[in-house]
N, C-alpha and C positions, 0 to 999 in steps of 0.2 A: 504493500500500500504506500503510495508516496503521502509525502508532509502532508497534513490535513489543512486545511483552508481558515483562515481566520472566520470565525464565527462572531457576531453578537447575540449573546446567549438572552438577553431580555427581549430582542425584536425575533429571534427564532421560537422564544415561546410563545409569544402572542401570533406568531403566525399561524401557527400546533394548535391554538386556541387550549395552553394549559393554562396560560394566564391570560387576564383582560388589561387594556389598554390601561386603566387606570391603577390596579392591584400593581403592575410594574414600575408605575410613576411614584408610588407611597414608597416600593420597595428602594428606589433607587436613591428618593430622597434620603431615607433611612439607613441606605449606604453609605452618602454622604455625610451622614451627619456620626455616626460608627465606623467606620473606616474597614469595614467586614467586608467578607467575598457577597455579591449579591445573589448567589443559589444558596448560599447560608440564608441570607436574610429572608428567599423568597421560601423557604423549609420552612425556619422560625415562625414567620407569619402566617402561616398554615395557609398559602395560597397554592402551594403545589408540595407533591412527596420527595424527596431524593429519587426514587424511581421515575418519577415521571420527567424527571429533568433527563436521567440517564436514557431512558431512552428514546424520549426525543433528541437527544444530541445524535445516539446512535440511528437514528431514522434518517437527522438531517445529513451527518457524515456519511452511510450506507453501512456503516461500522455495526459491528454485532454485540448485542447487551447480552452482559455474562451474567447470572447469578451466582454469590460466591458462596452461599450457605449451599449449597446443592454443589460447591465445584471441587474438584480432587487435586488438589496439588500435585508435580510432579518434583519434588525435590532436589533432582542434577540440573533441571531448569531452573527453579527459584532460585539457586546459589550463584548464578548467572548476570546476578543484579545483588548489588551487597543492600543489607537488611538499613544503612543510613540513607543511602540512594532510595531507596523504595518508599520508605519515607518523607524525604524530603520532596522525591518528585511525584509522591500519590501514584504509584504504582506497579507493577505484579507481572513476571514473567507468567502466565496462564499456561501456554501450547506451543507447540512445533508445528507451522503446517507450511507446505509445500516451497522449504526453503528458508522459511521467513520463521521469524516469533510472535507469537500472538503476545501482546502485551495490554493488561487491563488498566486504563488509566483513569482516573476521577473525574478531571478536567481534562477534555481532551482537545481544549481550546487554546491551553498554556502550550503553545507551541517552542517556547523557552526550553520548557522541562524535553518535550519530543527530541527536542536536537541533542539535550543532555545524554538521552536517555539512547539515540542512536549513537555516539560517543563512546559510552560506557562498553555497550553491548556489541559494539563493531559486527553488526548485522541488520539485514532490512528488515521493519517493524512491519507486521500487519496490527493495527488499532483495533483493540475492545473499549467497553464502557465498562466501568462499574460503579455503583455507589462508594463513596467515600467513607460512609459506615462502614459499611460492607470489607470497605479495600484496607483497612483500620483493622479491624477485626481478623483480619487471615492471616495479617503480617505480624500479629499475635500472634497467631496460630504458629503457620509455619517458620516462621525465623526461628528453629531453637538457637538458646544460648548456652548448651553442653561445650561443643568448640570453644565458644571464649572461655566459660570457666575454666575448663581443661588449661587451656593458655595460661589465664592468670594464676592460675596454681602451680604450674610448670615456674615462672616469672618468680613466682614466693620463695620455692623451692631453692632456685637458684639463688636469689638473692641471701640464705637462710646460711645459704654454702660459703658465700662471701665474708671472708673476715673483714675486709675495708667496710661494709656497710654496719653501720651503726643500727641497734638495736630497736631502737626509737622510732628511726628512719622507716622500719619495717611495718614496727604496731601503728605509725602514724600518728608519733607521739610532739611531732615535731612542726614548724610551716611546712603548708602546704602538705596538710594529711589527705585531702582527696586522694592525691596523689599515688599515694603509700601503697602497696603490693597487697597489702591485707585486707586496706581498704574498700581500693578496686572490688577484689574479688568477693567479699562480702556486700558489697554493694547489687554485684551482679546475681548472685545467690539469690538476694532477698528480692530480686526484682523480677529473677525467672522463676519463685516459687509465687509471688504473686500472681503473673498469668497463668503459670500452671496451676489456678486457683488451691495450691496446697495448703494444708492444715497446719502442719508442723515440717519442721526442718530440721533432722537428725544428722550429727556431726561425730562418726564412731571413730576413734582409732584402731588397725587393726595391725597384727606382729608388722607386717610391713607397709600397709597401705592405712591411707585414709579415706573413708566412705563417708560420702553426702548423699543422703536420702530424702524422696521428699512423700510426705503423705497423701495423696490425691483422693479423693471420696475414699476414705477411710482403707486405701491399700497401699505400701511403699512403694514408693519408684525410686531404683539407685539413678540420682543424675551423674556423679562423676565420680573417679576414683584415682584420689591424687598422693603425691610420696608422704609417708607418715612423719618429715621432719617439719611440715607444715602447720599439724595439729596444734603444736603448744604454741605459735602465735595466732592459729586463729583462735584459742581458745582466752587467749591474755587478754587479746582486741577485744571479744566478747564480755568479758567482764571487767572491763576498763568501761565498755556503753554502759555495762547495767551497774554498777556501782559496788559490784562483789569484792570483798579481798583478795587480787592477787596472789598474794604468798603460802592461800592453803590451798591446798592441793590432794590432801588427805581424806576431808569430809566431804559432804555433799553440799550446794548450793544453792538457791532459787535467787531470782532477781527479776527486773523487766524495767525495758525502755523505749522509745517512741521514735518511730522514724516516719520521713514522708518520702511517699514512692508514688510517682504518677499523680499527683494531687490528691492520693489517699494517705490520710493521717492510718500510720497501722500502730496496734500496740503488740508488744511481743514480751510476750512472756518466757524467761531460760531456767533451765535447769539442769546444772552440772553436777557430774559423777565420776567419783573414781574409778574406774578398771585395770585392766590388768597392765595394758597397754597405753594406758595415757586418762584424761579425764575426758569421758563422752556427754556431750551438749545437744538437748532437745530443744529446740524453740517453736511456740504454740503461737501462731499469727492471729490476731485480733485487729479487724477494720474495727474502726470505731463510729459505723456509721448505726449503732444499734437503734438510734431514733426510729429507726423505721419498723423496726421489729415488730408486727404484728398478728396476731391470733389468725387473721383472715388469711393470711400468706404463708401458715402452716400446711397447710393441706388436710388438716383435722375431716375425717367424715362428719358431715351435719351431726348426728346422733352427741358425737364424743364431743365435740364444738359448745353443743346446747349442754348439755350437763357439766363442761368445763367451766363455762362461764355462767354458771346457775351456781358454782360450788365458791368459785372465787368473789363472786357477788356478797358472798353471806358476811356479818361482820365478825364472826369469830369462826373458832374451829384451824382443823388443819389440813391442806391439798398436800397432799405427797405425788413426787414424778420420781419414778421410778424407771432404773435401768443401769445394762454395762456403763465404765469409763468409754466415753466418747458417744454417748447415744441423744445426743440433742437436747440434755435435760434442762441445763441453765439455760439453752436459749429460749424454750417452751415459757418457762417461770419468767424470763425478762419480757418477751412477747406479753403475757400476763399482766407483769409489773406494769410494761408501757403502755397497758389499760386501763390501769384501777391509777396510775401517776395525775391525781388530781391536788390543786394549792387546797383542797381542804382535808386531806389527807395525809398523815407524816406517816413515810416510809424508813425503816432503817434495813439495811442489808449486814449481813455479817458473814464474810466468806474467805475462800483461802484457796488462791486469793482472788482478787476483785476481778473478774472478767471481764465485765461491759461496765462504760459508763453511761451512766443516763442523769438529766441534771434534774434536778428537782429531790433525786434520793440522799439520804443519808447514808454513806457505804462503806462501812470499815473491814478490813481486811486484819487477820486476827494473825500474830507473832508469836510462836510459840517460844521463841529464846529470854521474850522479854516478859511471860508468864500472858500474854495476850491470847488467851485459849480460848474458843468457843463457848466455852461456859460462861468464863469470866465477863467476854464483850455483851453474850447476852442476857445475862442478870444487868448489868448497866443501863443494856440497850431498854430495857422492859421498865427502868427508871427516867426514861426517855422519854414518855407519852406518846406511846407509836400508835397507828392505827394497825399497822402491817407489818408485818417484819419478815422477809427474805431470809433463813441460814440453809446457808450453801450444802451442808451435809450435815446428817446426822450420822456423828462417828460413833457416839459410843453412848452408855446408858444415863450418864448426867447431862449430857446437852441435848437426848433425846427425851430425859422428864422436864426441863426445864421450857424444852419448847412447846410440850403438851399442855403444861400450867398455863403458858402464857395465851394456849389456845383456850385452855378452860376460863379464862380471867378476863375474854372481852375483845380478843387480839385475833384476825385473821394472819396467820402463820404459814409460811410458804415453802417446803422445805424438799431435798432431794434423798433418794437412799439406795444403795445397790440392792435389787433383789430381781430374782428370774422372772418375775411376773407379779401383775396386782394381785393376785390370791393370797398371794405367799408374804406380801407384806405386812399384815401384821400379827403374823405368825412370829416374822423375824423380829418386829420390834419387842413380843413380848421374852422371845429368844434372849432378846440384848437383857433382859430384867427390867424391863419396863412395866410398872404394874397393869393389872387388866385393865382397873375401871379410867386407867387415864387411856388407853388406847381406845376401848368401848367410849368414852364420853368424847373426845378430843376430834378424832378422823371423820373428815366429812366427806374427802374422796381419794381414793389412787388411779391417778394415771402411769402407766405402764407404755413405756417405747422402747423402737427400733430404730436404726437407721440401714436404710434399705438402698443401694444405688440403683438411679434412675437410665431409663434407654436411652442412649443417644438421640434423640430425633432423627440427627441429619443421617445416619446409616441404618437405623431400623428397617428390620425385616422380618417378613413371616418365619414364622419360627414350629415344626414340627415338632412337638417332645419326644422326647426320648423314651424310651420303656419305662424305665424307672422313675423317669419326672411324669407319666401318665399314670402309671398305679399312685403316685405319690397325690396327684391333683384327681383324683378319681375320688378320694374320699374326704373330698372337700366337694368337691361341685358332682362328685353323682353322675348321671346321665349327661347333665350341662358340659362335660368334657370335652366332648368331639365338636363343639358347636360355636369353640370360641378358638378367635384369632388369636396366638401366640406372637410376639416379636422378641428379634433379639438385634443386638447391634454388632454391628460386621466389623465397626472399627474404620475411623477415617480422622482427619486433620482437625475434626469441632474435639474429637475427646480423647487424641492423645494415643489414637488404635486402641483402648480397652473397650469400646462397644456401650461406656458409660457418662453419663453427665452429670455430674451434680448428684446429689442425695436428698432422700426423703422421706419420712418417720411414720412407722404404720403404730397404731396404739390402740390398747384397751383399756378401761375402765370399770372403778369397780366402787359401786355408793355403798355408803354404810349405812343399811338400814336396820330399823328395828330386829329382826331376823338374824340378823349380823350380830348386831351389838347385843344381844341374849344369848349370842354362842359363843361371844368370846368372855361376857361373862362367867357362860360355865365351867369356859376351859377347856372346851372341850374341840380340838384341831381338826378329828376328821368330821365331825359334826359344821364345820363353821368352813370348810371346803365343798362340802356338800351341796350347802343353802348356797354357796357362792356362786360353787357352777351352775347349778339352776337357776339364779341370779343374773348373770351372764348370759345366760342362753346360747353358748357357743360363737358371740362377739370373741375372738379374742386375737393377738397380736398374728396369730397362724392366720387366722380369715382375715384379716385387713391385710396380710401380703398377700394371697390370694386374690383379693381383689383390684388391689394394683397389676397382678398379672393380666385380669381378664382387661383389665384396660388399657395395656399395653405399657404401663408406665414403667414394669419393671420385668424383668426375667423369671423364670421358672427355677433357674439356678440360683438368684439371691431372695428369693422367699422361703426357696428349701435351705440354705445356708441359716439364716436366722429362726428358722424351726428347728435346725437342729441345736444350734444353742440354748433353744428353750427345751429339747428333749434331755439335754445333757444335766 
């Protein structure tokens, strides 16, 4: 395709009839008066879609509009065009055809960027369109930053080796610390675990190597594995951010500090350990965009939705969420929280430690070195005139009677506990020696979660079961088995080839009714299992993954995964 033709993109849409003669004149004023591209301004303004600009350009140029959710990258192609070029000039090696490159570009009127972009690539362009979201979005995607890390740890390495380089110099203890080797490369870490939307970021030393792992919808991915003389300054750098002591190296550590990446404020939580091999560093990423946090954006079924917020409505009493480490349960309770956070309400939270922040709460985070224990904050806290109070975990049998008092005494109490299931909880609390009648008078309800990953969208596919995933789904849905569409994901550039996106929480519930609370007065376990599961009526965390399967939302493979951990 030769150079494309100078376009005026405001008189090519009112020809298109996507905009009117006058919508263009407000846009253009509004240009001038902002100094923005004016298919921004004419988005914003809701006179036309990013779409409909794209492919009217591509109408008007003859050029073909790419969709890039739907498009496969070929990666010996992408690398073709480096990941700052691609950026800068809004655009994406796409295809090979007949000679040429297909190249997807935003603007494909910046004939500035075309001439760059034929420079770079020393080959004849054939011209795509695509959205600028869209073109934003891929180069997420596919530009990994494994290669640079690799490099920059290669760079440390060396550096580590060098006796002229001063110590400082390394940790970036010194001007000009961007700079610094450790720096760098933690920088880059924390910026590809960000797109790689990961959870946590593991720092293992091992006899000879160092592994960086990263936790993606709750499964590790090693990203790089760099020489293990590197570990003990990344680990120094590490607790130089968060304000740990240096010089031990013997016990363990927690700490956490705040960086900004992409205009996201993250918080990050670390926690250092001795091994055999060096000290290993976990870091738990928290955006701190938790304002948004709400009930409706859980994916709660109607049923569990209506009786959650029927329970936390009450003004006293106790909600318990229940489930493994890592199964969504503080965010459910701050979703919650960021319901009931009204000025005529004082909240206090007592956790360990503080995960989300949300303003309006009172939120302490409890120091065991300094006698700051769970008990402690929350007898104070309860001298506080709270209406609410948030504790993070019920460890043990004194911070689990004191939080039941404070339910008995007028206090909606909010609190979380490991156990396999709502049935089973407060079985366990009277386990811990919690007296009967404070568990019978206090619990108003348990929610009970999973976290389940979700199908890909962009690669889903009809999915046959397998023998054993058909017997297994056979005595859940019965006859209903052969009748439903299964999907699974094939794996492509939106999720990294794991066939997954994101995560999403299947749950049951369990009210405390009279029925309930006469069984556990008598004491009686398998009597108060019984009324429970008749109670339940076979709602349980099994059927709510089951019925993400029948809706496509999730696999046949991770509903039977977290069924078996509840069979275990």
């Amino acid at each position: 395709m030769a150079r494309p033709e100078k376009i005026r993109l405001g008189d090519m849409l009112v020809q298109q009839n996507l905009v009117t003669g006058e919508q263009l004149k407000l846009a253009l004023e509004e240009q001038k008066r902002s100094g923005r591209k004016l298919g921004r301004v004419l988005v914003e303004s809701g006179y036309v879609t990013e779409e409909g600009i794209s492919t009217g350009l591509a109408r008007q140029l003859g050029a073909d509009f790419v969709d890039l959710k739907t498009f496969k990258p070929q990666p010996e192609l992408i690398k073709l065009l480096p990941e700052a070029q691609a950026r800068r000039q809004r655009a994406l090696v796409l295809n090979e055809r007949a000679g040429m490159l297909v190249v997807g570009m935003a603007d494909p009127t910046d004939l500035t960027a075309f001439d760059e972009l034929a420079r770079i690539l020393k080959r004849e362009i054939d011209l795509a369109v695509v959205t600028e979201s869209q073109l934003l979005s891929a180069i997420d995607r596919v530009y990994s930053r494994a290669a640079e890390i690799s490099g920059l740890a290669k760079e440390l390495t060396a550096d580590m080796g060098d006796v002229s380089t001063e110590f400082g110099n390394i940790l970036g203890l010194t001007a000009g610390a961007e700079d610094a080797p450790v720096v760098k490369l933690l920088n880059t870490v924390f910026e590809e675990a960000l797109k790689m939307r990961a959870s946590d970021i593991h720092i293992e030393p091992q006899e000879k190597s160092l592994l960086i792992r990263f936790r993606i919808d709750g499964v590790l991915h090693v990203q790089t594995e760099a020489d293990a003389k590197i570990s003990t300054a990344l680990v120094l750098r590490l607790k130089l951010m968060s304000g740990l002591d240096i010089s031990e190296k013997r016990l363990p550590q927690d700490g956490r500090f705040n960086i900004k990446l992409r205009n996201t404020a993250i918080d990050i939580r670390i926690s250092s350990m001795p091994t055999q091999h060096g000290e290993s560093v976990v870091m738990r990423l928290l955006a701190q965009n938790t304002g948004l946090l709400q009930l409706d954006k859980l994916h709660m079924p109607p049923r569990v939705l209506d009786r959650f917020r029927h329970a936390i409505a009450r003004p006293s009493g106790i909600v318990l969420v229940t489930g493994p480490t890592g199964s969504g349960k503080t965010t459910t309770l701050y979703a919650a929280l960021n319901e009931l956070n009204t000025p005529e309400k004082k909240i206090i939270t007592v956790e360990d430690p503080v995960e989300y922040r949300l303003p309006g709460l009172n939120q302490v985070q409890v120091h065991e070195k300094i006698d700051l224990s769970f008990s402690r904050v929350l007898r104070t806290a309860l001298r506080q005139d709270p209406d609410i109070i948030l504790l993070g975990e019920m460890r043990d049998q004194e911070t689990a009677e004191i939080g039941m008092r404070a339910a008995m005494t007028g206090h909606l109490v909010l609190s979380t506990l490991h156990t396999n299931d709502a049935l089973s909880t407060p079985i366990r609390l009277l386990d811990m020696g919690v007296p009967r009648y404070m568990v019978a008078m206090s619990i108003q309800m348990v929610l009970a979660q999973r976290l389940v990953r979700v199908t890909c969208e962009n690669c889903a596919a009809p999915h046959t079961p397998a023998p054993h995933e058909h017997l297994w789904l056979k005595s859940e849905l019965g006859d209903r088995v052969d009748s439903v569409q299964y999907k699974q994901g094939q794996g492509c550039s939106h999720c990294a080839n794991t066939g997954y996106q994101g995560r999403q929480a299947v749950y049951e519930y369990l009210d405390m009714s009279n029925a309930l609370v006469e069984a556990v007065n008598r004491g009686d376990p398998n009597e108060f299992m019984q009324i429970g599961r008749e109670q339940m009526a076979g709602y349980t965390l099994r059927r709510d993954a089951v019925r993400l399967v029948c809706e496509g939302r999730t696999t046949i493979e991770e509903a039977m995964r977290i069924s078996t951990q509840l069979d275990e």
